[in-house]
N, C-alpha and C positions, 0 to 999 in steps of 0.2 A: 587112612584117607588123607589126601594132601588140603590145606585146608591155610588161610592166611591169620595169622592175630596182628594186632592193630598197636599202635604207641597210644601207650595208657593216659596220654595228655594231651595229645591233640585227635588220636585217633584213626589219623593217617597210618596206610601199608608202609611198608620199606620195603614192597619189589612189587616188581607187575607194573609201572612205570609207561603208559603207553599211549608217546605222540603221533599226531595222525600226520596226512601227507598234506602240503600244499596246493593238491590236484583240484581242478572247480566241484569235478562231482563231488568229491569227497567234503572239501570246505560247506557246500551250498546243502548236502546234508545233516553235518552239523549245524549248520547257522538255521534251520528249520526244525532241530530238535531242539538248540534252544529258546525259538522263537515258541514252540509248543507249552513247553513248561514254564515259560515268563507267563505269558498269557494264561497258566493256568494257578500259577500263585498270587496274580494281579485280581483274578476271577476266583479267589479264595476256591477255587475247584480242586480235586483228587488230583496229584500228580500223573502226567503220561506216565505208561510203565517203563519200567528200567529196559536201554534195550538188550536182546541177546549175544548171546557171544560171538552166533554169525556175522552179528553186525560190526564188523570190524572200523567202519569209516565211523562210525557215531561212537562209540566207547572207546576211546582218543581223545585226546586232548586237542586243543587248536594249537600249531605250530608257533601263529605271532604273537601267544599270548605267555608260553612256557620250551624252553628249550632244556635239554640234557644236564646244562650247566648250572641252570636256577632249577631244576628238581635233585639235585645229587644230593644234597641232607636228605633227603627223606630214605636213603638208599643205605648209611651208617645208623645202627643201632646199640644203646649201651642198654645197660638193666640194675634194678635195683631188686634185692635178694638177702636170704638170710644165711649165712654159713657158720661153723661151729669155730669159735677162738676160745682156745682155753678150758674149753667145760660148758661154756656159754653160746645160746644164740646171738648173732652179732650180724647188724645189719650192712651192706657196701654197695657198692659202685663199680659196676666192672668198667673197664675199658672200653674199649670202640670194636665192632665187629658185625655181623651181618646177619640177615635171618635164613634161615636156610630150610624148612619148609614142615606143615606138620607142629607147628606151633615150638619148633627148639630156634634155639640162638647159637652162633659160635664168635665166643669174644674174648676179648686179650684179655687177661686177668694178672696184674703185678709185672713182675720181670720172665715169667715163662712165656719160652718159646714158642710152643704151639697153645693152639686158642682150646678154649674150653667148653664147652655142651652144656646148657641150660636148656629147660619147657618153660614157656610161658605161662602164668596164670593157671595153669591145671594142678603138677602136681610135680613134685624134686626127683632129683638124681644124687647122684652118688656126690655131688661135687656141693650140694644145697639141700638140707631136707625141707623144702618148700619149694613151689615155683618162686619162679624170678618174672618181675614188671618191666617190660620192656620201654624202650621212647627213647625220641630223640633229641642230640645232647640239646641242641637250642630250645625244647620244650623244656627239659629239665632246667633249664635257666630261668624260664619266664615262670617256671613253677617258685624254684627258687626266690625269684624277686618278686612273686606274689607274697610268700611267708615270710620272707626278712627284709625286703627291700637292698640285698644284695643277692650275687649268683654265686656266692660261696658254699658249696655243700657242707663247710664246716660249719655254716651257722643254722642249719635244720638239724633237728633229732630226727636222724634217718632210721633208727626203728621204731619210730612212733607213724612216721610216713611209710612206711613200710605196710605193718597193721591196719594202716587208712584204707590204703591203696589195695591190697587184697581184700578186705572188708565190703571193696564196693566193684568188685570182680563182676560181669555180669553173667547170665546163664551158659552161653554157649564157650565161656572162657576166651574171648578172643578178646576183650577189650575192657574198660570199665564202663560203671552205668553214669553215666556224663552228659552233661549237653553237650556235644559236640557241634551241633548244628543239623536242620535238615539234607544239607549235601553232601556231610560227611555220612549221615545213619545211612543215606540212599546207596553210598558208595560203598561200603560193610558190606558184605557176603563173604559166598566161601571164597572168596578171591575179593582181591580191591576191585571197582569200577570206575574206571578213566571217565566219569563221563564229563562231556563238552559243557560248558557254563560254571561252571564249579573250579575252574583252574587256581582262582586265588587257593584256594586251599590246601594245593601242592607248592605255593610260593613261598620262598623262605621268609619266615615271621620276623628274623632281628635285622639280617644282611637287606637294609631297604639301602643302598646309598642315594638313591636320588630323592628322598623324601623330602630330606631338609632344604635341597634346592626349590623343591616343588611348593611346599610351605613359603620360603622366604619370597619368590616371586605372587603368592597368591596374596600372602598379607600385605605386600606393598599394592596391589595391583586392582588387587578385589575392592572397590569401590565401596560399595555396600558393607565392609568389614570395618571402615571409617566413620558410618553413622555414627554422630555425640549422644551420647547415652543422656540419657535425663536428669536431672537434679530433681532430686524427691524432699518434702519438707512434711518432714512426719509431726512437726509440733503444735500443726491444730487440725486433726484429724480426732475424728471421733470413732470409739469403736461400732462396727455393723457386723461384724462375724467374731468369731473365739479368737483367731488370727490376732483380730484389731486390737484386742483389747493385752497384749503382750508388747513386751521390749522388742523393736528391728533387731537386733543384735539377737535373740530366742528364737527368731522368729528364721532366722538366717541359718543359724546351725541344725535347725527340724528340716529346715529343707535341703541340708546339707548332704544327710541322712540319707536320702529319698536317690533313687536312681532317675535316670533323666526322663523316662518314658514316666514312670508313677509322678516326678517333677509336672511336666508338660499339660498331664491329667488334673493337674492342684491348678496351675494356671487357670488354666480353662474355666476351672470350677470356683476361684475364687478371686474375687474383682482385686480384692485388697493385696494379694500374695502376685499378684500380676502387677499390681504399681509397684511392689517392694522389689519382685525381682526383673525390676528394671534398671536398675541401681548397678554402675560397670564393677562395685567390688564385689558385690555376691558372685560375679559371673566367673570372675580371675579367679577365685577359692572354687567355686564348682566344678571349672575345669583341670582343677587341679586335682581334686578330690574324687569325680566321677568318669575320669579317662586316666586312671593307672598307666593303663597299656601303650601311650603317646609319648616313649619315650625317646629321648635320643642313643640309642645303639653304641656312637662312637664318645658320649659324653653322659653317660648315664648317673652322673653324680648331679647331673643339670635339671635343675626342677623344667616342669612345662610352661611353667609362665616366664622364667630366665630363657626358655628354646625360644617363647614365643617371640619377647623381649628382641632377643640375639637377629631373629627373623627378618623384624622391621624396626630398625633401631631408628625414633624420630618420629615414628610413626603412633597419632592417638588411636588404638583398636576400640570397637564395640566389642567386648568382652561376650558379651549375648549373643549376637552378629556372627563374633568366631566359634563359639561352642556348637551354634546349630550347624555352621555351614561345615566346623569337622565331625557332628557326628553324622552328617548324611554322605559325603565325600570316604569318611570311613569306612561306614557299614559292612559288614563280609555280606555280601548280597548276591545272588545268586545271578549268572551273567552279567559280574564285575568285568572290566576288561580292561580297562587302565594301568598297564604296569607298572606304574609307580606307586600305584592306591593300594595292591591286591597283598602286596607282602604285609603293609600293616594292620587290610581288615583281616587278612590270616593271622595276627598279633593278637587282635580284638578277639577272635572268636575262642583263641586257645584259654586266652586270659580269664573268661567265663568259664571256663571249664576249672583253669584252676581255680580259681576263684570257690567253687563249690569243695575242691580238695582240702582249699585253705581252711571253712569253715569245720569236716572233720577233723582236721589235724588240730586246731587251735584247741575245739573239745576239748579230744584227748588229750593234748599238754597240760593243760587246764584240770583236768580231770588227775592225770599224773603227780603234779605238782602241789594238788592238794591236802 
């Protein structure tokens, strides 16, 4: 039975790839399947159902939001796999190559000619006794610079990632058990589903070029991104909660800790942790710390706060100000449509995911090394 498996990192097919027309009927039935399922995740209600396969105008992509040339990553596949060197299992990295249907792979491997036959996730062949994890190279990168903070596979123990990664294989063997996102799990069957609203998804996560353009005009321009942050004077404060009664500088790194939604939740909830992180340097270090994913592509040796710096140079940011308005601007949100936004909330969402692989892998190194 013909059947699709998924890139073990982001979760996206590599084929079945399918933009729809720019005809009215066609476009005005999409823009009413998305308008359907907005309204129904706004109205915390059951998703509309997936449509069917007759429906050809709606399980499509929208034209001006993804073209042939910004989905063609998703279309090259490499794999990570165990093969025998010497006596020994030994983990690698194949080359580049394509999926071709049924859950096998045909990829270049070394200096041979012709490509080589792997299964996905299920179960080895002659060339592997195990399956091989498929995904594509640009996920493999952002995996990589989740675990090392560079994209060198030299600097992962890739049979320890290896172990990880079949480990958390899910039932049907098509993909891992990940947060991918609700529009990626929707899109999963036995075939990918194109569906309309969900396009960031299939946008390439590193190749943003217009990001930083996009960035550098908002932080000059963004008015509100200016507001002067407050000068806070903690030396005759008395304590009124557990918070209070600690060093600003303790008090700065617990909340360092905290992701920005469980952040947001502590605000709210606590008068004193809302005057403290008001203060523009906790915001500089949180953005630093709780948007990994905000990197610069073509200068990745650049921290976020030197991009940010580079942005609006002259210019005094609310550090607060800029963290909110990039995590909402960011978001992978379901009927994104901004094509400069979409490639890096497709960053944002893969990074969660690895994010969860890093936590197995560190384990086991950890575990390894003891």
């Amino acid at each position: 039975m013909a059947f699709d498996c998924y890139c073990a990192i982001c979760g996206v097919g590599f084929s079945g790839m399918r933009i729809g027309t720019p005809s009215d009927a066609t476009a005005e039935r999409r823009r009413q399947y998305v308008e359907s399922v907005s309204r129904s995740l706004d109205s915390a209600e059951e998703r509309p159902p997936v449509p069917q396969d007759g429906e050809e105008s709606i399980q499509s992509y929208d034209p001006r939001l993804v073209d042939q040339d910004n989905i063609a990553w998703t279309k090259q596949v490499h794999c990570l796999g165990m093969h025998e060197v010497k006596g020994k299992n030994k983990a690698f990295v194949s080359g580049p190559g394509y999926y071709a249907d049924a859950g096998e792979l045909a990829v270049k491997m070394g200096q041979r000619a012709k490509r080589t036959y792997f299964n996905c996730y299920g179960f080895g062949t002659d060339e592997a006794p195990g399956p091989v994890v498929p995904f594509h190279w640009c996920c493999f990168e952002i995996l990589l610079r989740s675990l090392t903070g560079t994209t060198d596979p030299k600097d992962v123990d890739l049979d320890v990632l290896y172990d990880v990664m079949m480990g958390m294989c899910n039932s049907s063997g098509s993909a891992l058990r990940l947060a991918y996102g609700d529009d990626v799990a929707h899109a999963q069957g036995q075939y990918w589903r194109c569906l309309p609203g969900a396009e960031f998804s299939v946008r390439h996560p590193t190749n943003t070029p217009n990001l930083a353009k996009f960035m550098q005009t908002q932080l000059k321009t963004n008015k509100p991104l200016h507001t002067p942050s407050k000068n806070l004077n903690f030396d005759t404060r008395t304590p009124k909660n557990p918070f209070g009664a600690l060093p600003a500088e303790l008090v700065y790194q617990i909340c360092s800790f905290l992701p920005g939604s469980s952040l947001k939740s502590l605000i709210q909830a606590s008068p004193f942790i809302h005057l403290l992180t008001n203060d523009d340097y906790f915001w500089r270090s949180f953005i630093e710390s709780d948007m990994p994913w905000l990197f610069d592509s073509t200068a990745p040796a650049e921290s976020l706060t030197q991009i940010l710096r580079n942005s609006a140079p002259g210019v005094d940011l609310n550090h607060k100000q800029v963290y909110t308005w990039l995590d909402s601007v960011t978001k992978p949100k379901y009927g994104l449509e901004d094509p400069t936004l979409m490639g890096i909330a497709n960053r944002r969402r893969i990074w969660g995911a690895c994010e969860e692989l890093a936590k197995g892998y560190r384990a086991v190194a950890v575990s390894a090394a003891a």
